[in-house]
N, C-alpha and C positions, 0 to 999 in steps of 0.2 A: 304839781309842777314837775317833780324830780321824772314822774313816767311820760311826760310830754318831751320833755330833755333827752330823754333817752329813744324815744320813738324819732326824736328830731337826727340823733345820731346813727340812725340804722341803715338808710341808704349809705353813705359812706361807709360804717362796718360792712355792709355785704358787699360793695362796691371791693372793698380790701379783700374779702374772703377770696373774690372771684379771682380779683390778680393772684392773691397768693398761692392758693391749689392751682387753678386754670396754665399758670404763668412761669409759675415759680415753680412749685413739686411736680406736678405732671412732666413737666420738659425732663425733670431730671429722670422720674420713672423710667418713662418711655426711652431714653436713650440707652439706661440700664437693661433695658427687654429685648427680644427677639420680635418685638410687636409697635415697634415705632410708630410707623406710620397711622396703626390704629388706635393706638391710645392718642397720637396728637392732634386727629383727628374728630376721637369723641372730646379731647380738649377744648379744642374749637366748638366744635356742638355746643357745650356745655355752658363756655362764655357766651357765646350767643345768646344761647335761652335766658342766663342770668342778664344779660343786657337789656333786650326785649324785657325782662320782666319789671327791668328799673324805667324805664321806659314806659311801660304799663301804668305803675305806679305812680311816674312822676303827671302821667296826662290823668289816672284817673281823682288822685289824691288833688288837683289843684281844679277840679271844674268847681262850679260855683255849689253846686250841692253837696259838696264833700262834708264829713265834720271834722274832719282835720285842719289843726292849727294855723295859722301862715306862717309860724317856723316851721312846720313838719314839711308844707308846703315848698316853700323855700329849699329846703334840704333834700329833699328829691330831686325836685328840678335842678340845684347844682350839682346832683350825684348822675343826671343825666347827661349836662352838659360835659364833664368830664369823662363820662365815656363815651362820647364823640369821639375823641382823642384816642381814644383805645381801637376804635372799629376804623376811624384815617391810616392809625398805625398797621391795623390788617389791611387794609389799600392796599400802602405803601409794599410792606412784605410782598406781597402777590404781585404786585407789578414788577418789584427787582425779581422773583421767581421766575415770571412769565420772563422776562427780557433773560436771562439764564439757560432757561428752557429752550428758547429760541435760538441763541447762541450754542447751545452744546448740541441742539439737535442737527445742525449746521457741518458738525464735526465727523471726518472720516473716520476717526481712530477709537474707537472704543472706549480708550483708556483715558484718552483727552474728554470725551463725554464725561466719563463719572467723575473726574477731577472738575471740570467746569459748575457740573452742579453741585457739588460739595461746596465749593469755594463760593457760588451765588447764594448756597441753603442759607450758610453764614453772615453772609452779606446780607441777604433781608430778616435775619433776625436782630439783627441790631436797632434798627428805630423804633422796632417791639418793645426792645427790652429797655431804650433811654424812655420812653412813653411808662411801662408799667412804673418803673421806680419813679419816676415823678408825679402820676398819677397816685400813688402809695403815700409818698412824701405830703400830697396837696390833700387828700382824702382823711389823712390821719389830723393833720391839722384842723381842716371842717370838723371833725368828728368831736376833738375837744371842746372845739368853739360851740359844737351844735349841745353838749354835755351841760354847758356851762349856762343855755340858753342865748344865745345870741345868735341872732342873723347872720348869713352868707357874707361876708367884704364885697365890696364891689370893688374888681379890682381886674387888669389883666391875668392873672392867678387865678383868681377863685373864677371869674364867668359865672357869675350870677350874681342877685340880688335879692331882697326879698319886696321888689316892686316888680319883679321880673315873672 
């Protein structure tokens, strides 16, 4: 039971891993470097892949031939639905970028350009960053609950169930 409980908690642990390297220390690396752009870049790669992967797990783990649990079940599939949330919030970011982009490129002045995308870079990192921290918040939660043995809440919060 106690390695069912813990395998039920792993999509949320990885889900955590992903924001907090992905999210949290890469941003700050990469601003520290001469290499911004690339390291935020392979950051982005990187979540990706780790999403896709939960994603993977959460369709392959829950067909009917699986031998995994319906907690382990369960627990993917809401480690999935919550990062929905994370890949809206790259939406979002790109759409305030793109409408910045558009705006500065608009611009005669040079100086005006790099100021406008600085100030729009800033502007779409923010619904990033209220998404990963609450993403963080709600993940670490499941995680106990998934430790303890217990099903996903059905709840606006959690998005998921284990009928789901």
């Amino acid at each position: 039971m106690a390695t069912e409980y813990k395998c039920a908690a792993y999509p949320h642990e990885f889900l955590m891993t992903n924001l907090s390297v992905f999210h949290l220390l890469m941003p700050f690396v990469a601003l520290s470097s001469d290499y911004t752009n690339i390291i935020l870049a392979v950051s982005l790669a990187a979540s990706i892949l780790s999403l896709l992967w939960i994603v993977k797990k959460a369709r392959i783990t829950c067909c009917d031939s699986s031998q995994d649990s319906s907690l382990i079940k369960a627990h993917w599939q809401q480690a999935w639905k919550r990062s929905k949330f994370l890949l809206i919030g790259y939406a979002i970011s790109a759409g305030v970028l793109s409408i910045g982009w558009f705006i500065a490129s608009s611009q005669s002045d040079p100086n005006m350009n790099d100021i406008l995308l600085a100030v729009f870079s800033w502007l779409a990192a923010i619904p990033l960053v209220f998404i990963v921290f609450g993403l963080f918040v709600l993940s670490t939660a499941s995680s106990t609950r998934a430790k303890r043995g217990e099903f996903p809440k059905k709840s606006a919060l959690s998005l998921g169930s284990e009928s789901e």
